[in-house]
FIFIVO-311349 format. One record per residue (C-alpha): residue in three letters; x, y, z; chain. Coordinates in nm, 4 decimals, always signed. Example, Ala and Ser with C-alpha at 12.3 -4.5 7.8 and 13.67 -1.06 7.14 Angstrom:
<nodes>
  aa       c1       c2       c3 ch
 ala  +1.2300  -0.4500  +0.7800  A
 ser  +1.3670  -0.1060  +0.7140  A
</nodes>
This chain:
<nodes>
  aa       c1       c2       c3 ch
 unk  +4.7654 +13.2885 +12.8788  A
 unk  +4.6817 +12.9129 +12.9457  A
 unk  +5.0379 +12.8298 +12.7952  A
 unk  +5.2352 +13.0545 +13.0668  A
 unk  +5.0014 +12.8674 +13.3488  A
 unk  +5.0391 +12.5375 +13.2168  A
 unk  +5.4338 +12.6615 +13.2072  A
 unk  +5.4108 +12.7809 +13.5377  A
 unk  +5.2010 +12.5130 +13.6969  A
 unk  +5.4470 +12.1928 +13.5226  A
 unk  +5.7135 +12.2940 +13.8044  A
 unk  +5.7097 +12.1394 +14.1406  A
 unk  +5.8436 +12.4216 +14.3009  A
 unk  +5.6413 +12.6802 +14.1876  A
 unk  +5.3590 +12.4531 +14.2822  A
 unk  +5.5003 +12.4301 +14.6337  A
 unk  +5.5259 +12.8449 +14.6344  A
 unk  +5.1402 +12.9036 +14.5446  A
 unk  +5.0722 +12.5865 +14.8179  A
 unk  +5.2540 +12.8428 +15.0553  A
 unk  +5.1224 +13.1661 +14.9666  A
 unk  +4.7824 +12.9762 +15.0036  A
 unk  +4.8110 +13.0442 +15.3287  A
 unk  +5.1131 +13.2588 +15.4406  A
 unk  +5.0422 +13.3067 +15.8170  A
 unk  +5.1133 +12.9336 +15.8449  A
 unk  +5.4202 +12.8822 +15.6518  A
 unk  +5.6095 +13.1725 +15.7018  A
 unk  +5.7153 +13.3939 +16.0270  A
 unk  +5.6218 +13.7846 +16.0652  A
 unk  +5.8320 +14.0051 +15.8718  A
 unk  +5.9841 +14.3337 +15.9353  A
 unk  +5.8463 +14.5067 +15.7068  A
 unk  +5.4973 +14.4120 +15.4819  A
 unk  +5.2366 +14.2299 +15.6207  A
 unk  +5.2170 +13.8598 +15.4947  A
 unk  +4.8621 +13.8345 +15.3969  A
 unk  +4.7784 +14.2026 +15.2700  A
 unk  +5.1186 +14.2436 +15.1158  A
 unk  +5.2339 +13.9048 +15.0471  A
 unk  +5.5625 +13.7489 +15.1400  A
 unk  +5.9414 +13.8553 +15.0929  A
 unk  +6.1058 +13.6769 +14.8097  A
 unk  +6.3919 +13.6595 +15.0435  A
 unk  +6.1736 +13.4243 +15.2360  A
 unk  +6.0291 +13.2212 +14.9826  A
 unk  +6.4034 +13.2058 +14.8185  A
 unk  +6.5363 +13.0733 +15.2067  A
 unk  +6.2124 +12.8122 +15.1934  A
 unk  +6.3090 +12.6241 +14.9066  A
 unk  +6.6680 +12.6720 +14.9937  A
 unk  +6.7520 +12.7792 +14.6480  A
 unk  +6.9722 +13.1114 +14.5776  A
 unk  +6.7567 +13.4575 +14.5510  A
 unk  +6.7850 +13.4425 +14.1321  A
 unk  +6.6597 +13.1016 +14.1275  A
 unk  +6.3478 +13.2154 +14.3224  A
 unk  +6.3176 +13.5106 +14.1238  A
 unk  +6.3005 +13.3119 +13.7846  A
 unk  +5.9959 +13.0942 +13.9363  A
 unk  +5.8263 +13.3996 +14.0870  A
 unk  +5.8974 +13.5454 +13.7350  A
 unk  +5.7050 +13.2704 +13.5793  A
 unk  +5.4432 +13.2623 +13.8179  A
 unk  +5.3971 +13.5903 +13.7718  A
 unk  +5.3716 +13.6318 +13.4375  A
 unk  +5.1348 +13.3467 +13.4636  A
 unk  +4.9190 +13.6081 +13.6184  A
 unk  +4.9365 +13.3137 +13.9256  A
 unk  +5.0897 +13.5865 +14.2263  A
 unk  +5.1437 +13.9649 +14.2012  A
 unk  +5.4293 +14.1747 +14.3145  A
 unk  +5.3960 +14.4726 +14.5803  A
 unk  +5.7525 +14.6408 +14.6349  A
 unk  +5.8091 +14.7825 +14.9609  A
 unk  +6.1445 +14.9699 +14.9823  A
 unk  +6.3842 +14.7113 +14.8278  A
 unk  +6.2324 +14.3960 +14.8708  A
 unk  +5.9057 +14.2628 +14.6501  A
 unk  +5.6608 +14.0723 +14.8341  A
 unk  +5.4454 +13.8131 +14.6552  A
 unk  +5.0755 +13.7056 +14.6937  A
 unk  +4.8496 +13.4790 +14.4939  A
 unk  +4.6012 +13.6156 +14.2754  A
 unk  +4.3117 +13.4583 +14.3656  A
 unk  +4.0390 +13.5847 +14.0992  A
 unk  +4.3419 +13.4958 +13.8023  A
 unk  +4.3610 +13.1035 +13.9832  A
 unk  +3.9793 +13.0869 +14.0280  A
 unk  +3.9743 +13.1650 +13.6265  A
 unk  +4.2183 +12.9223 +13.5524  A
 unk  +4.0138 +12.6260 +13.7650  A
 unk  +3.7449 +12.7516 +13.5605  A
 unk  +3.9052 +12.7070 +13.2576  A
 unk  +4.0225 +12.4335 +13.2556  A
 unk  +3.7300 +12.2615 +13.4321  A
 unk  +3.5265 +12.4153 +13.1085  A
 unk  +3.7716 +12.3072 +12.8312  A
 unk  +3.8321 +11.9478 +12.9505  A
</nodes>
């Protein structure tokens, strides 16, 4: 596990994705469908944000997911993304313990 968040976390723009979702309501405008804080945000949206092509998003929401970092809720077609707060808060402890 600490290999796929030290994987996840060496990237600046997955950093800059989990700075966002930190706080959704302030870096992102209402969406259509999904609410941004109970639902999490459009990868569509986060793809537009970084200004990098939908796959290229997808691969660092991949890794950040599999990093245990955000989860994925899929409404209709889309997948919205929100940090997983307990998984980051036992990561900070880890590594706070281990150093």
């Amino acid at each position: 596990m600490l290999l796929d968040v030290c994987k996840a976390l060496a990237n600046e723009r997955r950093l800059q994705i989990l700075r966002w979702l930190s706080n959704p309501v302030e870096h992102f405008a209402p969406q259509i469908d999904g609410d941004l804080v109970r639902d999490g945000v459009c990868a569509l949206l986060i793809a537009n944000k970084l200004g990098v092509s939908q796959p290229t998003a997808g691969e660092h929401l991949k890794v950040l997911a599999q990093a245990g970092l955000i989860e994925g809720t899929r409404i209709k077609q889309w997948t919205f993304y929100r940090r997983n707060e307990k998984q980051i808060d036992e990561v900070k402890h880890a590594l706070q313990n281990d150093w």
